[in-house]
C-alpha positions in Angstrom: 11.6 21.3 -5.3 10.8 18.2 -3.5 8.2 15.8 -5.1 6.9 12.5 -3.8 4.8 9.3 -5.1 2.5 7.7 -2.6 0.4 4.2 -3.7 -0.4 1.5 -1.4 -0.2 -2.5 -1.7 -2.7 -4.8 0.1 -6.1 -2.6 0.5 -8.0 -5.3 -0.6 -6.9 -8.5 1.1 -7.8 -10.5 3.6 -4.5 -11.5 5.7 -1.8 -9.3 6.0 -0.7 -6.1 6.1 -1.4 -2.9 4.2 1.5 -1.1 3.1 1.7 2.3 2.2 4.5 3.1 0.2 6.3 6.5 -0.4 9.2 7.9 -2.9 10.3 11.5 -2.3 13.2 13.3 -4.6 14.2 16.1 -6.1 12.3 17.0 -9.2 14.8 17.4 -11.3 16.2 13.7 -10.5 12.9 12.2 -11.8 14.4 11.7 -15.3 16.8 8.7 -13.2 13.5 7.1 -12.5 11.8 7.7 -15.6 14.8 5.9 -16.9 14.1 2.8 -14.9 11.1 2.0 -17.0 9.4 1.7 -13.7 5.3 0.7 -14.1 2.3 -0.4 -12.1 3.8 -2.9 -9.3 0.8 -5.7 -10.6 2.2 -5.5 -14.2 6.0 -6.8 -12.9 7.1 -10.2 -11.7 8.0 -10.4 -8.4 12.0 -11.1 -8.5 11.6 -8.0 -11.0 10.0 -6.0 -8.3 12.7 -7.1 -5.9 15.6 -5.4 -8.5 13.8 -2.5 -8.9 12.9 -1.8 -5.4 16.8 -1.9 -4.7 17.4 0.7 -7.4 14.8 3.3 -6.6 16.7 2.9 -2.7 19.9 4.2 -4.4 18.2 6.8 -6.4 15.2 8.0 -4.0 14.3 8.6 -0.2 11.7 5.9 0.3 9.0 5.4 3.2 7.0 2.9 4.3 3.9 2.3 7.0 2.8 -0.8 7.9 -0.7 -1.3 8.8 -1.2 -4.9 10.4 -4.7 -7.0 10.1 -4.8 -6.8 14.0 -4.7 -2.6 13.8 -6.6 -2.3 10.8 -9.6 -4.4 12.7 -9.0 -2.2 16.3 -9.8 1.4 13.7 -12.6 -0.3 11.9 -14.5 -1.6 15.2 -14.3 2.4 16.2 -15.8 3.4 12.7 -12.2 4.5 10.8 -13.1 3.2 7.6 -10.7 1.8 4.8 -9.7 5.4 3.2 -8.9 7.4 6.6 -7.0 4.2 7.5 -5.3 5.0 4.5 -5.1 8.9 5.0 -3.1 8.2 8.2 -0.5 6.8 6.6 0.0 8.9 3.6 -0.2 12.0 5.9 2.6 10.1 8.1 4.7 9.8 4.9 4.0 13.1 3.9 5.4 14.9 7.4 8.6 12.6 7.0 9.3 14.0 4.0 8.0 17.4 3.6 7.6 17.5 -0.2 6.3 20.4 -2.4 4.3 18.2 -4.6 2.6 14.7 -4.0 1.1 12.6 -6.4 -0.9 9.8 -5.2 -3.1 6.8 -6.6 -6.4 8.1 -5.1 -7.9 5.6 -3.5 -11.3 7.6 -2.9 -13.6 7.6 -5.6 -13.6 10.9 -5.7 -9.7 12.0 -6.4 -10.6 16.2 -6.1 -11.9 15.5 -2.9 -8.9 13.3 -1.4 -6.7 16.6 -3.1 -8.8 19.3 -1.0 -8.3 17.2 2.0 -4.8 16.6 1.9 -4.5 20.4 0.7 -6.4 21.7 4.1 -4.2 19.4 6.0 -0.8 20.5 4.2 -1.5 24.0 3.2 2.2 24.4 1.7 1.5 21.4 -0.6 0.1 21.0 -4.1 -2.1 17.3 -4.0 -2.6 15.9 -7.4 -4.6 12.5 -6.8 -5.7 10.1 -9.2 -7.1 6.9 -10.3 -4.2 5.0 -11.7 -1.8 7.6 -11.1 0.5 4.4 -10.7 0.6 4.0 -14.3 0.9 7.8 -15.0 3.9 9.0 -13.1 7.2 7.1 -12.7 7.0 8.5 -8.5 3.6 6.7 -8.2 5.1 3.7 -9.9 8.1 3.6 -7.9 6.1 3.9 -4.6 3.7 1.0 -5.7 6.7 -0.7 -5.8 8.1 -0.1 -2.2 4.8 -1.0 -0.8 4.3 -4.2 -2.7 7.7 -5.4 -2.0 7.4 -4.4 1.4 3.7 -5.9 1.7 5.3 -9.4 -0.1 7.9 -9.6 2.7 5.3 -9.8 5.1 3.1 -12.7 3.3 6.7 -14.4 2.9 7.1 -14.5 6.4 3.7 -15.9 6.9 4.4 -18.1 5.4 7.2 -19.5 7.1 5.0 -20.8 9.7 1.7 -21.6 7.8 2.8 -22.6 4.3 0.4 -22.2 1.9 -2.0 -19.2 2.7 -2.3 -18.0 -0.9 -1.8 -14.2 -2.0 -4.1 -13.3 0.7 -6.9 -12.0 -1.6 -10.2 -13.3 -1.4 -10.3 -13.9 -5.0 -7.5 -17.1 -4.4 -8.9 -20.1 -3.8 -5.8 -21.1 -1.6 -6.3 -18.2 0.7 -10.1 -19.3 0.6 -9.0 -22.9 1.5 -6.5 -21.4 4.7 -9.6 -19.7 5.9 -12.0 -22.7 5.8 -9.4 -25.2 7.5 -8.5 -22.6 10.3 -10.1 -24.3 13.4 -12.8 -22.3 15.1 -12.1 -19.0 17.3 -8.4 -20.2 16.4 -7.9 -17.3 13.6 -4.0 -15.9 13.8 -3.6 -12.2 14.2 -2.8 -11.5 10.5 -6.3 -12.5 9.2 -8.5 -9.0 9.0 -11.2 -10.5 11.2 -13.6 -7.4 10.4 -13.7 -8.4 6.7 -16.9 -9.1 5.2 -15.2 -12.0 3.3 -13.8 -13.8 6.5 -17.1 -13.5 8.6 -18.7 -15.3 5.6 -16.8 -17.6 5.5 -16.5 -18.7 9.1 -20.4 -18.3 9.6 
């Protein structure tokens, strides 16, 4: 029986991607992650991340969808929230794999209802969703992982052409800063433009 981890890495920021992250395997080869100590990707260093993103590679299939600012601000300005942004991605992951069981880190406040949906969608497939699933299940752990490595890949190369632009959250001053000294109208494609955040700041 196939089982797979779904979690996500950049919801909340301001420039970048998000990154939905996916780790599918055979159940009984869960005790090889379990033995990686693996935990929520926020709670490891980032060279750590790095060593352990190459060792769930080896052990699991792995998935990722890349949501860029520039797509994520085309769905919202037709009314796709956050959360079915979201949904179209794990449901991508999801197909590619064809597990029995997926647990995810609900993103939607209300986990049972994120399970019924994915459940209508996937009749074959048992949902369990859950706040902080990352921290509860080794798969979640691992795919919070992917995504964050694969999300911090994407800043790095950012960064490459405009140095210093923080984490990308709004709660870093130096992503702040990047925002405030962009010239006007001159925003690059990886700032999420529709962002509440970003409007008030550029007035």
């Amino acid at each position: 029986m196939k089982i797979l981890g779904i979690d996500e890495a950049g919801r909340g920021s301001v420039l970048g991607p998000l990154v939905v992250g996916g780790v599918a395997l055979e159940e009984d080869r869960v005790k090889y992650l379990e033995r990686l100590g693996l935990k929520d990707s926020k709670k490891i260093s980032p060279k750590r991340r790095i060593i352990l993103a190459r060792k769930i590679k080896r052990i699991a299939e792995c998935h990722t969808v890349k949501i860029t600012a520039k797509d994520i601000d085309m769905l919202r300005s037709r009314d796709v929230n956050l959360n079915e942004i979201e949904k179209i991605a794990i449901n991508r992951i999801i197909g590619s794999s064809n597990p029995s069981t997926c647990f995810i880190d609900s993103m939607d406040v209300k986990p049972e209802r994120l399970t019924s949906e994915l459940e209508t969608m996937h009749p074959d497939l048992k949902v369990v969703a859950e706040h902080k699933a990352d921290d509860r299940y080794p798969i979640v752990s691992a795919a919070s992982i992917i995504a964050k490595v694969e999300r911090d890949r994407a800043i790095q190369e950012i960064k490459k052409e405009y140095k210093d632009i923080g984490s990308g959250y709004p709660s870093d001053p130096k992503t702040i800063n990047f925002l405030e000294k962009m010239p006007p109208g001159e925003l690059p494609d990886f700032v999420r433009r529709s962002w509440a955040t970003v409007k008030r700041i550029r007035g």
